[in-house]
N, C-alpha and C positions, 0 to 999 in steps of 0.2 A: 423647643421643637427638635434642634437635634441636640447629641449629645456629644460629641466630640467632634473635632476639627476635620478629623477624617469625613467626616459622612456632611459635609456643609456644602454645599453647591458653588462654583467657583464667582455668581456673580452675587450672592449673599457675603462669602467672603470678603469681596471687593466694597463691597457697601451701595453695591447698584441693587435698584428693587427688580424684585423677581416679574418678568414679565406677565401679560395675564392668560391666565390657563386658557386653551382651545380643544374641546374636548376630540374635534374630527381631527385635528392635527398629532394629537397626542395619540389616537388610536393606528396613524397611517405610521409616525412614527415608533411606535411597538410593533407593527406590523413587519419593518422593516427593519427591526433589530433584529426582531424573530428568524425572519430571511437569511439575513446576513448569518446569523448564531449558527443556523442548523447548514448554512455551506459551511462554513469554517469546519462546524463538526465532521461532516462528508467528507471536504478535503484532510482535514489532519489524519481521516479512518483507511482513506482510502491507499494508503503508502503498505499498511496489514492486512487489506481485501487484495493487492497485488498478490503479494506474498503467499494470500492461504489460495488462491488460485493457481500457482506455482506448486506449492506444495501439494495440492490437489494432480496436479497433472503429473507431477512426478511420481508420488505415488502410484499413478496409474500404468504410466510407461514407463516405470523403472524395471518390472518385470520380465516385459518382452526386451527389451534391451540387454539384461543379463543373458536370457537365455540365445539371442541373437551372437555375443559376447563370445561364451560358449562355444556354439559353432565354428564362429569363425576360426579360436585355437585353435579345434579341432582339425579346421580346415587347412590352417596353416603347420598342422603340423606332418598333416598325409602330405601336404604340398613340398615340406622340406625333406619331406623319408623320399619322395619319388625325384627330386632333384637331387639327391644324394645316387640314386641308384642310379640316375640319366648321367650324372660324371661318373659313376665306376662303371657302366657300360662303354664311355666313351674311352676312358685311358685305355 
């Protein structure tokens, strides 16, 4: 029946006989590996769906923030020419 030691079921190994199949329990049982499989899957995906939604949003606002960026040197830099000119008026 089986073929190697690996693939033997832990109470065949033992020399206990296999209990007797129930086919409703056997089905609720797959039902619930099923379950169980596909959150596992969700949570271990869901650490790279952060990410690409990150990545999504930067892309989208990295834009305007450059050109926000921009201005401001700009802004800081009429700000230091007129603060320079407000101390040589003042001495």
């Amino acid at each position: 029946m089986f073929k190697d030691s690996f693939h033997v079921p832990l109470s065949h190994s033992a020399g206990v006989p296999a209990p007797p199949s129930d086919p409703e329990l056997d089905s609720k049982v797959k039902k619930a590996s099923e379950k169980i499989s596909e959150n596992l899957h969700i949570f271990a995906n869901e650490p790279s769906l952060a990410c690409y939604r990150l990545q999504e949003h930067i892309h989208k606002s990295l834009p305007q923030l450059v050109l926000k960026r921009i201005e401001m040197n700009q802004m800081n830099r009429e700000l230091q020419g007129k603060c320079y000119d407000l101390e040589y008026a003042i001495k």
